[in-house]
DRENPATI-512982 format. One line per 8 residues: number of its first residue (from 1); for each residue x, y, z of N, C-alpha, C. Coordinates in steps of 0.1 Angstrom, whole numbers. Atoms other than C-alpha are relative to their C-alpha. Layout:
N
NUM> X/Y/Z/X/Y/Z/X/Y/Z  ...;
// end
This chain:
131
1> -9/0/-11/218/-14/-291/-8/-2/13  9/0/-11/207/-29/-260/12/7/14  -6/-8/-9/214/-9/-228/-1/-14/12  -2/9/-14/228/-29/-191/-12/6/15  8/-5/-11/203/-31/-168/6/3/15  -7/-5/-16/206/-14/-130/-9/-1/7  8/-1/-11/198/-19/-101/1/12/4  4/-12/-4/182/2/-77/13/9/7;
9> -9/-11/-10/215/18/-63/14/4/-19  -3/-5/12/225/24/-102/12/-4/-6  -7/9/4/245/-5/-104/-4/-10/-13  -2/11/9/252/-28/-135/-7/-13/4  2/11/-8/235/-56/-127/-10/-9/-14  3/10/15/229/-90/-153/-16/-6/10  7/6/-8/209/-108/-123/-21/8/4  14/-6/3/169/-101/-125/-1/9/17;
17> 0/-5/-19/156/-81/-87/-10/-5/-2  12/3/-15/135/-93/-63/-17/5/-3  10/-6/3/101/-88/-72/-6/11/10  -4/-7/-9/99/-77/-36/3/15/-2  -9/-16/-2/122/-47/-35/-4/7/-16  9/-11/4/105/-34/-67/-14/3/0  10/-5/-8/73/-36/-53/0/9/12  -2/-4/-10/86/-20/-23/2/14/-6;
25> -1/-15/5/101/10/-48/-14/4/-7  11/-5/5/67/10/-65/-13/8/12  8/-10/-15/46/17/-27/6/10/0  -13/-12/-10/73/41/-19/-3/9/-7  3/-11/7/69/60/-51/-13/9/-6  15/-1/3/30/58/-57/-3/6/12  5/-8/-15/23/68/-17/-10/-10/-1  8/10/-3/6/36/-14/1/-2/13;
33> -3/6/-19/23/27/21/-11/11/6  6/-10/-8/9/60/35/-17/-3/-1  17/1/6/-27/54/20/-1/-12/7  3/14/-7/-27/16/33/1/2/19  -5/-2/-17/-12/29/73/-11/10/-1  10/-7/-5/-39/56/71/-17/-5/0  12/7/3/-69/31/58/2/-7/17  -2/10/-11/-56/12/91/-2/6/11;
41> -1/-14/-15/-52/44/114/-18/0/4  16/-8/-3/-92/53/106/-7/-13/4  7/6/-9/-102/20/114/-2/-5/11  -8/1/-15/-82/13/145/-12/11/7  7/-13/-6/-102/49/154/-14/-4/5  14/6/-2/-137/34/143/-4/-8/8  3/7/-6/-132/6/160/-3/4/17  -6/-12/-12/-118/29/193/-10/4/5;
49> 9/-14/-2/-142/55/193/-16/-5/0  16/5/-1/-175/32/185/-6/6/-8  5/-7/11/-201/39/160/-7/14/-2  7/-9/-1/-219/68/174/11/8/-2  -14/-4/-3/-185/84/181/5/6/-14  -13/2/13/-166/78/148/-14/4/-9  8/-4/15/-201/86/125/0/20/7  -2/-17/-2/-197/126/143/15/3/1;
57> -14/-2/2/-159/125/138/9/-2/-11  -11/9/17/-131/122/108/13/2/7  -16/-3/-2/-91/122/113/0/9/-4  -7/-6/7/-75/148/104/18/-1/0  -7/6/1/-40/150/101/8/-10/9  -12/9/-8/-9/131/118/11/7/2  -17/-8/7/22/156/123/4/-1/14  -3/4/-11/46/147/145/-1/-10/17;
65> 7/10/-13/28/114/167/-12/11/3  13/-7/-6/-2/141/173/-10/-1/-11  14/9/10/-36/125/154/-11/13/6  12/-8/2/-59/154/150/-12/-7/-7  15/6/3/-97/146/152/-10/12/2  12/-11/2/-122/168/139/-14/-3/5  13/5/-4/-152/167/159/-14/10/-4  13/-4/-1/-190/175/151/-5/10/4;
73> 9/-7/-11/-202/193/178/8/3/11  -2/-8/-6/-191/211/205/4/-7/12  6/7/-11/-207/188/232/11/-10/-1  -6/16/1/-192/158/220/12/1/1  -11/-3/3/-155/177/214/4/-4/20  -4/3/-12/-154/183/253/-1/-12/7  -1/10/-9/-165/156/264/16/-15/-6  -4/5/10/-142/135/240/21/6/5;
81> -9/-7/-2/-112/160/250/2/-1/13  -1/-5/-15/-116/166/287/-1/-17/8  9/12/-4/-135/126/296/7/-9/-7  -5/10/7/-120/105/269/14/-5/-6  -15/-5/7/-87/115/257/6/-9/2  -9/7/-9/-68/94/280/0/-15/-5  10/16/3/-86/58/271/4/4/-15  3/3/17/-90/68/232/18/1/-1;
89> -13/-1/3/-49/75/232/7/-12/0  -7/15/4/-39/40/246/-6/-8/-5  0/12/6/-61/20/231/5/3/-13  -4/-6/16/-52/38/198/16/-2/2  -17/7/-2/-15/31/208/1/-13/-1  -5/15/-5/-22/-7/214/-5/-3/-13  1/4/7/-39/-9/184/3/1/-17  -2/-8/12/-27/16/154/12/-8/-2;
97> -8/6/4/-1/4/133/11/16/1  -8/-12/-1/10/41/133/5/7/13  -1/-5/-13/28/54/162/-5/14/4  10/-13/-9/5/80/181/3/4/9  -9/-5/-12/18/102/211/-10/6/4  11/-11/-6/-12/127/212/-10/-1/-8  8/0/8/-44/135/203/0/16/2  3/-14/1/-60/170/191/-10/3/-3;
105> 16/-1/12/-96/176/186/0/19/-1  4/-12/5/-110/204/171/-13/-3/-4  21/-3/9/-149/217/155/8/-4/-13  -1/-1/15/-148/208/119/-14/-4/-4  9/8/7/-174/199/93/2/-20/-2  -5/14/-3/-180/165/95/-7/-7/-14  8/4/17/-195/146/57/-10/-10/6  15/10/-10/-229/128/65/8/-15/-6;
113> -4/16/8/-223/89/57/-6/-1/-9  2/6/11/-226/76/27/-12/-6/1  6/5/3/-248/51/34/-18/0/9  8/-7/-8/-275/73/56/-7/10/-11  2/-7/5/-300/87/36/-7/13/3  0/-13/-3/-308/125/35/-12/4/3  12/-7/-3/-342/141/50/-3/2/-19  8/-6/11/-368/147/22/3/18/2;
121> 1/-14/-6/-367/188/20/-11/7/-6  13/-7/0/-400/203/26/0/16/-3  0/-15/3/-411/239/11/-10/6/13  7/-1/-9/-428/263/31/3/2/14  -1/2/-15/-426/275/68/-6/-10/8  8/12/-8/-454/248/79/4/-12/-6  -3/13/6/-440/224/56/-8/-9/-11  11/4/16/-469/225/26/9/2/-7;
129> -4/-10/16/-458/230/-9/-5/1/-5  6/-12/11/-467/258/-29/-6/4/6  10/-13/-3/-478/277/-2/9/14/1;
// end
């Protein structure tokens, strides 16, 4: 027995759908859309913020139009907060795909880059080893 195929509003339907509109329920249901507008948000940022900037900072979330950014260091938060705020909001409005209202920095841990490699680590208070 074969069963009547439905469309997406759980209608009967002979006529094939839109490859479209089930790709569209397939983003929707995977959390692809969100993943693709946040790949776009952090570069919009990168771009924004410049490389020195954006390698001592990560996004954190988005709730409500307010884009929390986890910063580094202390120095860089205020200045960043108090100096930059203003400038990093509109260009981040002219250029995000996501609508942004505010920003929020905070201290956080920041993950070294990837492609930055790590200090050797020396034994020793003078920096011999095996003394």
């Amino acid at each position: 027995m074969r069963y009547p195929k439905r469309n997406s509003r759980g209608k009967e339907s002979s006529a094939p759908e839109l490859l479209g509109e089930v790709l569209s329920r397939l983003f929707a249901a995977r959390g692809w859309g969100r993943r693709t507008e946040r790949l776009r948000l952090e570069q919009a940022w990168a771009q924004i913020a410049g490389p020195k900037v954006a390698a001592s900072t990560c996004l954190g979330r988005l709730q409500r139009g307010v884009l929390e950014v986890i910063v580094g260091n202390s120095i860089l938060l205020q200045e960043l907060a108090h100096f930059q705020k203003r400038q990093l909001l509109e260009a981040l409005q002219a250029r995000s795909p996501t609508p942004v209202t505010g920003l929020r920095f905070r201290i956080g841990a920041i993950a070294a880059p990837k492609d930055v490699p790590m200090p050797p680590v020396t034994g020793g208070p003078r920096g011999k080893e095996g003394t």
